[in-house]
N, CA, C and O atoms as a GROMACS GRO file, in nm:
protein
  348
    1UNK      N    1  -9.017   4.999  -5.696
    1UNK     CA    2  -9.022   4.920  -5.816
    1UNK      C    3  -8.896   4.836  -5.832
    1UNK      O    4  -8.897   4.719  -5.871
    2UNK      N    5  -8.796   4.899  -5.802
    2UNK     CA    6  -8.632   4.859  -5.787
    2UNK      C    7  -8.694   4.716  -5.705
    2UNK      O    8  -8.702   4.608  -5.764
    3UNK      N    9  -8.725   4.731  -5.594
    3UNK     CA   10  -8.686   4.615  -5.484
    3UNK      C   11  -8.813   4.514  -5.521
    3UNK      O   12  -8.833   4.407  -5.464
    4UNK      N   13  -8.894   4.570  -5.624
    4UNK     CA   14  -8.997   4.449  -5.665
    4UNK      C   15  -8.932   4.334  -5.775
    4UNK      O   16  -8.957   4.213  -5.779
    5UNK      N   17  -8.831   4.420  -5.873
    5UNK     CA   18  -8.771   4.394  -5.962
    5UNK      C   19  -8.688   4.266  -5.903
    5UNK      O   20  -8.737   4.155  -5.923
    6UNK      N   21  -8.554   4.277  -5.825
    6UNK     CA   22  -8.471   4.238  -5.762
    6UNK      C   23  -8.562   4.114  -5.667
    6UNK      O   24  -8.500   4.007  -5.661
    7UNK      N   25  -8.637   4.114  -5.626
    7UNK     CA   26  -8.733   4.008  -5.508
    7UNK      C   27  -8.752   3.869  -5.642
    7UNK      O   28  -8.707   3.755  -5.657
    8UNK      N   29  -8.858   3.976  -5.728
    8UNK     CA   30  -8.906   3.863  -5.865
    8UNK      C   31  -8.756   3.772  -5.928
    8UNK      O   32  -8.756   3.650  -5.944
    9UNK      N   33  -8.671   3.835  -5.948
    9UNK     CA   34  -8.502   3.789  -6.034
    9UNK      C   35  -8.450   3.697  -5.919
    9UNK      O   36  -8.423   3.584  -5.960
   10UNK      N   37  -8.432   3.714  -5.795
   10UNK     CA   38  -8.408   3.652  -5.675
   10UNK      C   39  -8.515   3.477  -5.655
   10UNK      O   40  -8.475   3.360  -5.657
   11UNK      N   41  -8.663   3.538  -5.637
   11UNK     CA   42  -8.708   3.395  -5.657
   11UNK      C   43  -8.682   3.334  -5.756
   11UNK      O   44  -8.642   3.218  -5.745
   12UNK      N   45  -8.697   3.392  -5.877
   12UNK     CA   46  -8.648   3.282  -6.053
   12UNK      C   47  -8.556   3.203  -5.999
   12UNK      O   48  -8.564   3.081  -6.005
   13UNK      N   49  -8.476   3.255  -5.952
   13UNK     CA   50  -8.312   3.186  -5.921
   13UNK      C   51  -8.335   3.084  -5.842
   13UNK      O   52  -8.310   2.972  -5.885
   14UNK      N   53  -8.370   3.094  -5.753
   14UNK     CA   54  -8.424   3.040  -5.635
   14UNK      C   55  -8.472   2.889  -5.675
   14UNK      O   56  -8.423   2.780  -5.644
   15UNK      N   57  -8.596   2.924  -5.762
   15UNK     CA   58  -8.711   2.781  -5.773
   15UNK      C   59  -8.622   2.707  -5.854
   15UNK      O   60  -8.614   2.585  -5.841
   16UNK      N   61  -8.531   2.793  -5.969
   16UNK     CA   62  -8.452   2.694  -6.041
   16UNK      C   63  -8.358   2.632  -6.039
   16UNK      O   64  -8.302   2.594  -6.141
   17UNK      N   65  -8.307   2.600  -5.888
   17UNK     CA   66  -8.198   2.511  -5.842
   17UNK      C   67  -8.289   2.375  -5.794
   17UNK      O   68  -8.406   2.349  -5.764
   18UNK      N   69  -8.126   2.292  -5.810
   18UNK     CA   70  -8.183   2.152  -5.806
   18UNK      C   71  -8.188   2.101  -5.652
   18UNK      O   72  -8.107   2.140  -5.568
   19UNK      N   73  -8.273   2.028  -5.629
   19UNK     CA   74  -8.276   1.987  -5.457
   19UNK      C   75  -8.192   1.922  -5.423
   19UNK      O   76  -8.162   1.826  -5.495
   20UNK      N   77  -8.130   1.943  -5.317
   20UNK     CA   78  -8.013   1.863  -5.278
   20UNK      C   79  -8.066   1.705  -5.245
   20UNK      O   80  -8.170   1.677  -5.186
   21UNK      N   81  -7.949   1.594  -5.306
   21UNK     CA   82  -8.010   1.486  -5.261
   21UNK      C   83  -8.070   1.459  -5.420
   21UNK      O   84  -8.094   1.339  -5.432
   22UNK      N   85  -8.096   1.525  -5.527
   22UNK     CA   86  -8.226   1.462  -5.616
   22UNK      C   87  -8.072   1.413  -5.746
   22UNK      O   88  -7.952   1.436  -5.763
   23UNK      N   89  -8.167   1.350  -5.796
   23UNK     CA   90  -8.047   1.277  -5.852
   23UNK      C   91  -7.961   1.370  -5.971
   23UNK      O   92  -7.850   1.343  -6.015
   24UNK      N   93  -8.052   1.490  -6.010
   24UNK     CA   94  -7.982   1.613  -6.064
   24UNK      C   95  -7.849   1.635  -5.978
   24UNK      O   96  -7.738   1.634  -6.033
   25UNK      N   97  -7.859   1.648  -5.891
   25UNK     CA   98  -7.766   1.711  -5.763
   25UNK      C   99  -7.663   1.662  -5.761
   25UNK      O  100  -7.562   1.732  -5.762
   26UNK      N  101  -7.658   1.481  -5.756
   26UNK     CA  102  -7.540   1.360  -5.708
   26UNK      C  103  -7.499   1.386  -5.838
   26UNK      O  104  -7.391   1.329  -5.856
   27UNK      N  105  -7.549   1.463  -5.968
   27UNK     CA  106  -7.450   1.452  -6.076
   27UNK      C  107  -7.365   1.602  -6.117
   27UNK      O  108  -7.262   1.628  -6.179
   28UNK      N  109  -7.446   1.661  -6.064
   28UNK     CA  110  -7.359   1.782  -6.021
   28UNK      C  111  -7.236   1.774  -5.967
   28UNK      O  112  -7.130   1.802  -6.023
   29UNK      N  113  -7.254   1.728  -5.843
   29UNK     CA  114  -7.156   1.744  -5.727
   29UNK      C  115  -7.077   1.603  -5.797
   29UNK      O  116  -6.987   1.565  -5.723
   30UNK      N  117  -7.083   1.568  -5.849
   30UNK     CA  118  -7.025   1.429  -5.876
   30UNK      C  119  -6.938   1.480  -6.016
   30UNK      O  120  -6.855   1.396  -6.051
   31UNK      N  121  -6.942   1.624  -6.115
   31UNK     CA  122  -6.851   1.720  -6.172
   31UNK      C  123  -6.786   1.784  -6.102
   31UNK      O  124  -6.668   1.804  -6.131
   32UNK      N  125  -6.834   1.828  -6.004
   32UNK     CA  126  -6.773   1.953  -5.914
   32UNK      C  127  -6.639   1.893  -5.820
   32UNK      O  128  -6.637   1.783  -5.764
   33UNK      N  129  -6.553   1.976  -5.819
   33UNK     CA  130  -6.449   1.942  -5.781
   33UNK      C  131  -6.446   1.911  -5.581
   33UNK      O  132  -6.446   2.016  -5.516
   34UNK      N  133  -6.445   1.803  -5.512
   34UNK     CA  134  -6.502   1.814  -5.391
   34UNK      C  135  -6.415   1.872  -5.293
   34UNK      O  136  -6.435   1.805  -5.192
   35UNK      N  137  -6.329   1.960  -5.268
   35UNK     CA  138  -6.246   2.052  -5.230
   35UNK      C  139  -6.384   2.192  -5.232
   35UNK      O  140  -6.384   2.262  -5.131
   36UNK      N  141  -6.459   2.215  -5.308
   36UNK     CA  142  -6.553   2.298  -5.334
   36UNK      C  143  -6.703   2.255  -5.225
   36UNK      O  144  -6.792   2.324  -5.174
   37UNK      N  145  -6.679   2.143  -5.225
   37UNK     CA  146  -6.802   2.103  -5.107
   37UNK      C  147  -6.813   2.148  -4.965
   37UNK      O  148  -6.720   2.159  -4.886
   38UNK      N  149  -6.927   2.171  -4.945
   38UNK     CA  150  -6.985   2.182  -4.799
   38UNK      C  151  -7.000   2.097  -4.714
   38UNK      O  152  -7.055   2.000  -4.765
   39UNK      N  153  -6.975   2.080  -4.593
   39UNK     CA  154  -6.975   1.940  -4.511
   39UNK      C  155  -7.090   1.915  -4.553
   39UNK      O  156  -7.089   1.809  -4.616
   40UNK      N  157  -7.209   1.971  -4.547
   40UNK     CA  158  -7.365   1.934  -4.559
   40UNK      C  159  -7.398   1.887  -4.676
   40UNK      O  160  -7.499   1.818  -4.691
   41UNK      N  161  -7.304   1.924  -4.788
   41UNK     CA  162  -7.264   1.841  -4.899
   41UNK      C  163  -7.220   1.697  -4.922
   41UNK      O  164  -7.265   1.606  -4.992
   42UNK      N  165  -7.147   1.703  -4.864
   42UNK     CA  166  -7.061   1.550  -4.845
   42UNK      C  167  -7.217   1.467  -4.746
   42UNK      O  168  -7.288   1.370  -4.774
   43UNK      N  169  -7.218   1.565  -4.628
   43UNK     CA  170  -7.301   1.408  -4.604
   43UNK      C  171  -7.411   1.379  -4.668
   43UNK      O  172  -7.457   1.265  -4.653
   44UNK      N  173  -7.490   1.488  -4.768
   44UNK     CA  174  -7.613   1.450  -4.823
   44UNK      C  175  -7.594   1.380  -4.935
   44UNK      O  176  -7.687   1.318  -4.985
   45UNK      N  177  -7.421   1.382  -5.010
   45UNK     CA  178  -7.391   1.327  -5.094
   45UNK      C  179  -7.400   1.206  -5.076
   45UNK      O  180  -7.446   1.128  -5.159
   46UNK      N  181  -7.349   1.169  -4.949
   46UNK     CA  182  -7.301   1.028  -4.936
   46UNK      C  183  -7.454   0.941  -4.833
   46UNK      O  184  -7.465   0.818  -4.824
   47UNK      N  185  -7.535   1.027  -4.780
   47UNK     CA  186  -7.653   0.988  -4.802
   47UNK      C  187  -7.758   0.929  -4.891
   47UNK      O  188  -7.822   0.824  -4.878
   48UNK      N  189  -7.763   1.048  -5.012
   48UNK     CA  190  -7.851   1.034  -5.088
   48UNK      C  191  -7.807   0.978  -5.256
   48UNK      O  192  -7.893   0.933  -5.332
   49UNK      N  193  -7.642   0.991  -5.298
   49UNK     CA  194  -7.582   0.986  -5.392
   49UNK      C  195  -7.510   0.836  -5.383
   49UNK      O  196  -7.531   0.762  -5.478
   50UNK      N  197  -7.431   0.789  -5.282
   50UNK     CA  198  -7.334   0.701  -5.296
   50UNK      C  199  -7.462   0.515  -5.301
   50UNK      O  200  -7.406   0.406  -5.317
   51UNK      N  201  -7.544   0.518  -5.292
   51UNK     CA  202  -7.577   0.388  -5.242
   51UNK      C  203  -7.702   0.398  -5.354
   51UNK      O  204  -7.797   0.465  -5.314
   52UNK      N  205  -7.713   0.352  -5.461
   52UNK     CA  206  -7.827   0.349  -5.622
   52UNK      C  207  -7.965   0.329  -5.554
   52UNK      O  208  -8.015   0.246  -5.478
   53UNK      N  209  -7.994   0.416  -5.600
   53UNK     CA  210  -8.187   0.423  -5.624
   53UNK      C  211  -8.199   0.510  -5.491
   53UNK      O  212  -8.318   0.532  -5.472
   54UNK      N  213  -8.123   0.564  -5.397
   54UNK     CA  214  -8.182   0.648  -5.252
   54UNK      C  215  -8.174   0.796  -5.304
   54UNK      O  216  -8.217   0.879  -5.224
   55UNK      N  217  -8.133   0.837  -5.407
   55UNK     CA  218  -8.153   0.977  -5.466
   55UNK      C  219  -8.324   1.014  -5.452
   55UNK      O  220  -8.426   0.959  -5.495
   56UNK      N  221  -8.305   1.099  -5.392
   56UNK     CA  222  -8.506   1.205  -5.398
   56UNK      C  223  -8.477   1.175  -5.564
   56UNK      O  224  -8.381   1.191  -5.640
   57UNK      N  225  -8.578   1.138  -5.574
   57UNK     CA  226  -8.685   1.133  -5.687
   57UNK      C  227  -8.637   1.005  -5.755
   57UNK      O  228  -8.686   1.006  -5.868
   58UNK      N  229  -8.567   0.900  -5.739
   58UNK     CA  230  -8.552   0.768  -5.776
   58UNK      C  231  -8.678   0.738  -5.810
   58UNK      O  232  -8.782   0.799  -5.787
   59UNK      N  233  -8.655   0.631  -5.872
   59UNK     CA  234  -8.799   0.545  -5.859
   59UNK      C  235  -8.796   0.453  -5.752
   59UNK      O  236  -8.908   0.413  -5.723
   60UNK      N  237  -8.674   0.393  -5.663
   60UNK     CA  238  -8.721   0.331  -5.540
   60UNK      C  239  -8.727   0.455  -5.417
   60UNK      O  240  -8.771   0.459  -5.302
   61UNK      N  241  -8.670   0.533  -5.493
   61UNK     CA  242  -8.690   0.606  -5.336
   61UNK      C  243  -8.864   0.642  -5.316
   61UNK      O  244  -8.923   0.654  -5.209
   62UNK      N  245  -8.922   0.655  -5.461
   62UNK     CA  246  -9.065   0.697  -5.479
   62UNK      C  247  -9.148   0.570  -5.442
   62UNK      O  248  -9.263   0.589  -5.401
   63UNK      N  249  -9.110   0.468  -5.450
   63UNK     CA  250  -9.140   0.334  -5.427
   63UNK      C  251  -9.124   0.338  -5.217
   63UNK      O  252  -9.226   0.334  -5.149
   64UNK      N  253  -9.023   0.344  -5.171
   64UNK     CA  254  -9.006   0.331  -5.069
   64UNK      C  255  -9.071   0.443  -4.976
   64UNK      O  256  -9.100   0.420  -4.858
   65UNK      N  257  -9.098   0.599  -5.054
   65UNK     CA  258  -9.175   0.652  -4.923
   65UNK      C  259  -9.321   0.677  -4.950
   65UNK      O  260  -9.382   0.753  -4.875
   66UNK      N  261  -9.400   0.600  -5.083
   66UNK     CA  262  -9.524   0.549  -5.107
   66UNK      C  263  -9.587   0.452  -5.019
   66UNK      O  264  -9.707   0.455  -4.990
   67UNK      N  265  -9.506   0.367  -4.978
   67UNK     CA  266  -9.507   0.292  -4.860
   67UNK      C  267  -9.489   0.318  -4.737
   67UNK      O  268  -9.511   0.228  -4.656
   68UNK      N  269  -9.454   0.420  -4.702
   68UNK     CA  270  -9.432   0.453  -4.566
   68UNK      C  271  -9.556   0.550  -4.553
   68UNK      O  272  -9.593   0.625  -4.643
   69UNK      N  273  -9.636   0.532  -4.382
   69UNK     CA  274  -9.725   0.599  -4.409
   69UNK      C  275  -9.734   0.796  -4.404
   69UNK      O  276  -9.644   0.877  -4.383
   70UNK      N  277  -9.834   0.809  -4.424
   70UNK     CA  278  -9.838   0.938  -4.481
   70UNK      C  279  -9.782   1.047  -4.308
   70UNK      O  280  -9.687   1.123  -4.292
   71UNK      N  281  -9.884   1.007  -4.221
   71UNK     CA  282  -9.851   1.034  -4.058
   71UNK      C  283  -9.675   1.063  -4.072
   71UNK      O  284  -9.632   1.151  -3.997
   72UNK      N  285  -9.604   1.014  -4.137
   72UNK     CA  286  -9.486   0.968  -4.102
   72UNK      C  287  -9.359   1.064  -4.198
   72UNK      O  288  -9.236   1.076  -4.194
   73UNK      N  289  -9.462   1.114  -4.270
   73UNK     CA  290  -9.430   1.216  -4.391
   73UNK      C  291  -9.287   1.365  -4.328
   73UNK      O  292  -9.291   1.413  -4.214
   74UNK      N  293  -9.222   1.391  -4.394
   74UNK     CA  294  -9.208   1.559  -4.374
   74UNK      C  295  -9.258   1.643  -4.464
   74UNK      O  296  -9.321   1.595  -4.559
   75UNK      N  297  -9.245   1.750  -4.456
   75UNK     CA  298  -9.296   1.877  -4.529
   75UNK      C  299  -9.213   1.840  -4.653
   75UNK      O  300  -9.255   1.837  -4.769
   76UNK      N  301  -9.103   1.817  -4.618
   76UNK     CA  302  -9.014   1.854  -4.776
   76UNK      C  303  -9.059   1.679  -4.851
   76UNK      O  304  -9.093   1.671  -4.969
   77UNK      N  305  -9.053   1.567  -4.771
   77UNK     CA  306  -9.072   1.435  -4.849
   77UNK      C  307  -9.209   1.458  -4.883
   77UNK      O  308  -9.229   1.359  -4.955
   78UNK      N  309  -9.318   1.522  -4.880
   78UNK     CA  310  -9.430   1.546  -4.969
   78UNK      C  311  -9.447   1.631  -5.067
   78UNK      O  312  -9.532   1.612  -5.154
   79UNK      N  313  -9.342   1.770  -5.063
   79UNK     CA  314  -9.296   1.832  -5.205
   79UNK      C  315  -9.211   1.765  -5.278
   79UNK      O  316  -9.205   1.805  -5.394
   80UNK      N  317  -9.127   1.656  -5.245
   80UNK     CA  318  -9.016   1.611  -5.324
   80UNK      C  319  -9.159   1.500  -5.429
   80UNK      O  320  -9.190   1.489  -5.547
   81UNK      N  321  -9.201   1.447  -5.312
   81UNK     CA  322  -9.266   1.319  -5.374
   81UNK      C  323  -9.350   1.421  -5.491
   81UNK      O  324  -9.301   1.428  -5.603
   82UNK      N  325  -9.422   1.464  -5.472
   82UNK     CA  326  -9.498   1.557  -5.480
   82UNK      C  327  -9.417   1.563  -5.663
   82UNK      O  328  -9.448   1.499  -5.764
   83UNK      N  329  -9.329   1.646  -5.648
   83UNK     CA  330  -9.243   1.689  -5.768
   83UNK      C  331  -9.178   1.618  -5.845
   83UNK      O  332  -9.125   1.655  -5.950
   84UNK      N  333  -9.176   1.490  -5.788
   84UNK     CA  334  -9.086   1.427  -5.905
   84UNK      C  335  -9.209   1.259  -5.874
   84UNK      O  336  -9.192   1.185  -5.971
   85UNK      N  337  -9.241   1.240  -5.842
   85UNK     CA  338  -9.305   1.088  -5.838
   85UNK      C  339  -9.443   1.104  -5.888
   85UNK      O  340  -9.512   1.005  -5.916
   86UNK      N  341  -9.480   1.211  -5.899
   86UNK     CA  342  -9.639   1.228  -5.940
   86UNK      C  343  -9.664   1.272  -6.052
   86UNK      O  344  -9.748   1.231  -6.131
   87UNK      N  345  -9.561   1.395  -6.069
   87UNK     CA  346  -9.562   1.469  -6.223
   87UNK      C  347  -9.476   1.433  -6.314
   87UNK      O  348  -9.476   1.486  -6.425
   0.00000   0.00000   0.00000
């Protein structure tokens, strides 16, 4: 019952972080002191944060991979789209 308890408290946590890259995120890390960053940080920062509207869930980024075809998709750019461009 213990380790059912702990699994359920573990996913909560889990689903309720923000995706890296989504524009929640670039404002996070954009408080957070960057001495505290992860290389994988910095570059998704400076990927997805430094250059306006390429944040997951923009409206051009939702614009730009609406247009690209579906064949061409990843797993995660059809949950992102999925999560923030549809709902």
């Amino acid at each position: 019952m213990r380790i059912i308890l702990i699994t359920c408290a573990t996913l909560l946590l889990v689903a309720c972080s923000v995706e890296p890259g989504s524009e929640q995120w670039c404002a996070l890390k954009e408080a957070q002191p960057k001495t505290q960053w992860s290389s994988s940080d910095a570059v998704t920062y400076a990927r997805n944060c430094l250059i306006d509207g390429t944040a997951v869930g923009s409206e051009s980024w939702c614009n730009e991979l609406s247009s690209k075809p579906f064949g061409e998709w990843t797993a995660n750019d059809a949950a992102s789209y999925t999560r923030y461009c549809v709902i």
